[in-house]
Structure formats: C-alpha cells, structure tokens
NULUM-858408 format. One record per atom (N, C-alpha, C, O): z, y negated, x; residue in three letters. Coordinates in steps of 0.02 Angstrom, whole numbers, plus 50000, padded with zeros to 5 digits. Each point is the difference from the previous one (the first is absolute). Example, Ala and Ser with C-alpha at 12.3 -4.5 7.8 and 13.67 -1.06 7.14 Angstrom:
2
503905028450660ALA
500004994149955ALA
500004994050045ALA
500335000150052ALA
499314994649930SER
500034994150042SER
500374994549961SER
500084994550025SER
//
This chain:
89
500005005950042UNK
500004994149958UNK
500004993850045UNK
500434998650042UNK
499064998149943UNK
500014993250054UNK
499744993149949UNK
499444999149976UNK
500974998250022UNK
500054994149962UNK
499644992950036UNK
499714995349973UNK
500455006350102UNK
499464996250057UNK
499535000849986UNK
499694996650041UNK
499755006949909UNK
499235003050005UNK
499624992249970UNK
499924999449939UNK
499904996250096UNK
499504994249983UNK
499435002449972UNK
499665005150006UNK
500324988049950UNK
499324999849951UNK
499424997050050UNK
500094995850043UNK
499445006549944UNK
499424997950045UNK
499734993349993UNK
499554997550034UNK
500784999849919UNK
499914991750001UNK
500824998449982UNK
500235004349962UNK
500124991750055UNK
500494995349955UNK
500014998249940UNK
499554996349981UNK
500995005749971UNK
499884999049923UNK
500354992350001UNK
500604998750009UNK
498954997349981UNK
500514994049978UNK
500505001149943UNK
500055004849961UNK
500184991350042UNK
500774998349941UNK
500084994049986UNK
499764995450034UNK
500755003749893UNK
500024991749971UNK
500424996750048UNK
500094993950005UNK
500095009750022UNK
500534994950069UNK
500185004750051UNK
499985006150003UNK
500214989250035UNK
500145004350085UNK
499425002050014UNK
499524999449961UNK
500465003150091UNK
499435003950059UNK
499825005549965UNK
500385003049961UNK
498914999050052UNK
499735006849964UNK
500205005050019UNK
500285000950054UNK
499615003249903UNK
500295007350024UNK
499515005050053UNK
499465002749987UNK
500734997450043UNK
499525004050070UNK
500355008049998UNK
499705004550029UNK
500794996649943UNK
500275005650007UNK
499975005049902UNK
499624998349954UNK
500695005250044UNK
500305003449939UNK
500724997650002UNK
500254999549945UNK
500014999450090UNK
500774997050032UNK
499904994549975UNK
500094998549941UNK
499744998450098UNK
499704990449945UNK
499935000949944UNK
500534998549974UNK
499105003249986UNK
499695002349927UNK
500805002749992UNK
500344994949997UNK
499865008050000UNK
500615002949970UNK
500674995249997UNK
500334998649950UNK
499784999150120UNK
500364993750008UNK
500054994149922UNK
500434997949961UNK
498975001650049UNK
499554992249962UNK
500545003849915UNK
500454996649974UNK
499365009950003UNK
500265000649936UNK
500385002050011UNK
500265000949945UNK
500105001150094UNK
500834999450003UNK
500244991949981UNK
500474999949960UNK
499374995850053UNK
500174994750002UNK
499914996449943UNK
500344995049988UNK
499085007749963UNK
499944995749944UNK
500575001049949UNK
500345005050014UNK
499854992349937UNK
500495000649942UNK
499885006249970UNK
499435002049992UNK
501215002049985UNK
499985006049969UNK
499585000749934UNK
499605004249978UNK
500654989950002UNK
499314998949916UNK
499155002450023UNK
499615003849972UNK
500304992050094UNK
499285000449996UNK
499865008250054UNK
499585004149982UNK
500784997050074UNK
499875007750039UNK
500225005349963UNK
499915005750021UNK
500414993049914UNK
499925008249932UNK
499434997949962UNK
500005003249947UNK
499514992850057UNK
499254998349950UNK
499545008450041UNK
499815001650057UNK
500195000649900UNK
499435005549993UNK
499444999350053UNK
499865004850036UNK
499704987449972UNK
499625000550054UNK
500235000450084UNK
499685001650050UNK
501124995749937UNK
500375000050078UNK
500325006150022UNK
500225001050056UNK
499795003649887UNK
500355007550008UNK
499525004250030UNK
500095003850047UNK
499224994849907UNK
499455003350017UNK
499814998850090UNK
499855004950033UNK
500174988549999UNK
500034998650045UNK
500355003050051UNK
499795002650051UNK
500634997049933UNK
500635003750058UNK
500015006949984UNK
500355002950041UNK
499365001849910UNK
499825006350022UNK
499225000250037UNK
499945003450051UNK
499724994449933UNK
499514999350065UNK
500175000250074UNK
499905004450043UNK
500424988749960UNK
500395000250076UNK
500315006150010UNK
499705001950050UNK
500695002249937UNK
500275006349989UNK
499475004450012UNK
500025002850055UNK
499484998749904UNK
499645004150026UNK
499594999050059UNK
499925004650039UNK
499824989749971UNK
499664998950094UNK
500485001750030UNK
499895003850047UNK
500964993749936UNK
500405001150080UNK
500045007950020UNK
499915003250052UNK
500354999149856UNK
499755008350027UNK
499425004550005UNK
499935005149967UNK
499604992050084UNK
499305000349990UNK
499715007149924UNK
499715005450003UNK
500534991049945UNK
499835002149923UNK
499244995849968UNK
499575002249962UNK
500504991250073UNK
499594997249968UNK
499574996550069UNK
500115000950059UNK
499294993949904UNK
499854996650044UNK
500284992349998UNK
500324996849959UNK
499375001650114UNK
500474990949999UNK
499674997049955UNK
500264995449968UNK
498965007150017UNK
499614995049955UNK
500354999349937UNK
500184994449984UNK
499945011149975UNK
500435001649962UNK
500794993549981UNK
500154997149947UNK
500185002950124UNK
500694997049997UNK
499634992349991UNK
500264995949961UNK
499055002250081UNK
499954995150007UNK
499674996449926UNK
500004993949990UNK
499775010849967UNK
499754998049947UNK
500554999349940UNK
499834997049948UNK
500805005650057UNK
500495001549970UNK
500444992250006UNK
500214996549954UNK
499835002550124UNK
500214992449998UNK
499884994949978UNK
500364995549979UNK
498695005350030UNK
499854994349950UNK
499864999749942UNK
500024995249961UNK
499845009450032UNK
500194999949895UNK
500644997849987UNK
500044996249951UNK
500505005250078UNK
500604997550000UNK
500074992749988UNK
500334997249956UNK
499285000250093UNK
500024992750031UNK
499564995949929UNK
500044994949966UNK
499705009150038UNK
499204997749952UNK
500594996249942UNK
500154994049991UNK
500155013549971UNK
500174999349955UNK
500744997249984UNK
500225000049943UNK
500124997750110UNK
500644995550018UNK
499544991849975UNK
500174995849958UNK
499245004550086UNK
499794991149975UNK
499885001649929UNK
500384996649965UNK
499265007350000UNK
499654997649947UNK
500594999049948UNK
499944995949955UNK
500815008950054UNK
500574998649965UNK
500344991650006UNK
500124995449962UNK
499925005950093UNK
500254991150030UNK
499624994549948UNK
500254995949961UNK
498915005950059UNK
499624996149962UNK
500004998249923UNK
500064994749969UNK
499845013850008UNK
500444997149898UNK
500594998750021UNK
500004996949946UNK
500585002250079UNK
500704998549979UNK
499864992250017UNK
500514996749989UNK
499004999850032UNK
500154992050034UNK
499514998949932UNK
500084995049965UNK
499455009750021UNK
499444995249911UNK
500474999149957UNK
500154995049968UNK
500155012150034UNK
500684998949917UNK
500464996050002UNK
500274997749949UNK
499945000550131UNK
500534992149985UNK
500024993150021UNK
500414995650014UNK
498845005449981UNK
499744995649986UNK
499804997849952UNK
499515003549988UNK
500554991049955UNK
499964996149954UNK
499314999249983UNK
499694998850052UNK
499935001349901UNK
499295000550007UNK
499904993749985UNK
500414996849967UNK
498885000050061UNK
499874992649998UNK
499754995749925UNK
499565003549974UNK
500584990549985UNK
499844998649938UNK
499844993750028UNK
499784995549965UNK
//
C-alpha cells in the first residue's frame, strides 16, 4: 500500500498547493468539514484513492474521482450563493 504513488499530472484544488500525491488528495479531504467529506461524491473519492494506494484501482480512476468531487463542491457553493441571494426587481 503506498499512498506516495503520484498522479502523472498534479490535481489542482480550491486552495492550497495541488495534489501531486494520493497523500495530498487524501490530506485536502481530510480537511474539509464533516458535512461536505460524508457527500456521496467525496466518499466515492476517497475509495478510489484507496483502491490506487492498494494497487486495486487505477490513479486515473482516483484522479477522476477528485474532480468530480471538486466539480461538484463548486456547483453546490454556486446554488447556495443564487438562493441567498435576493433576486433583482
């Protein structure tokens, strides 16, 4: 099991330095709030990472898992800032 196993490019992230590792990537959602790292797309994520570290899966795999993650962290952010927001008259 090697958690060191790098993605063949750097996955950027909404903040901090990209993830170059599965260690990074794992780090990054350790860190987000418990509300949003139990959302179904961030669970799904971190069993990916899980399966590359125990070569189960591939990195492409973990790396596509992150950003759907990511994807779908903005587009939430994005409706929660339309709905409180006041609509214009």
């Amino acid at each position: 099991m090697s958690w060191d196993r790098p993605f063949d490019q750097p996955v950027p992230l909404p903040s901090g330095a990209p993830a170059r590792t599965l260690r990074d990537a794992a780090n990054y959602i350790k860190k987000l709030p418990n509300s949003e790292h139990d959302r179904p797309e961030w669970r799904l994520a971190v069993q990916m990472l899980i399966d590359a570290s125990e070569d189960r899966g591939p990195m492409l795999f973990a790396r596509i898992g992150i950003n759907r993650a990511i994807e779908r962290q903005a587009l939430s952010a994005l409706d929660s800032s339309r709905k409180s927001t006041p609509p214009v008259r």
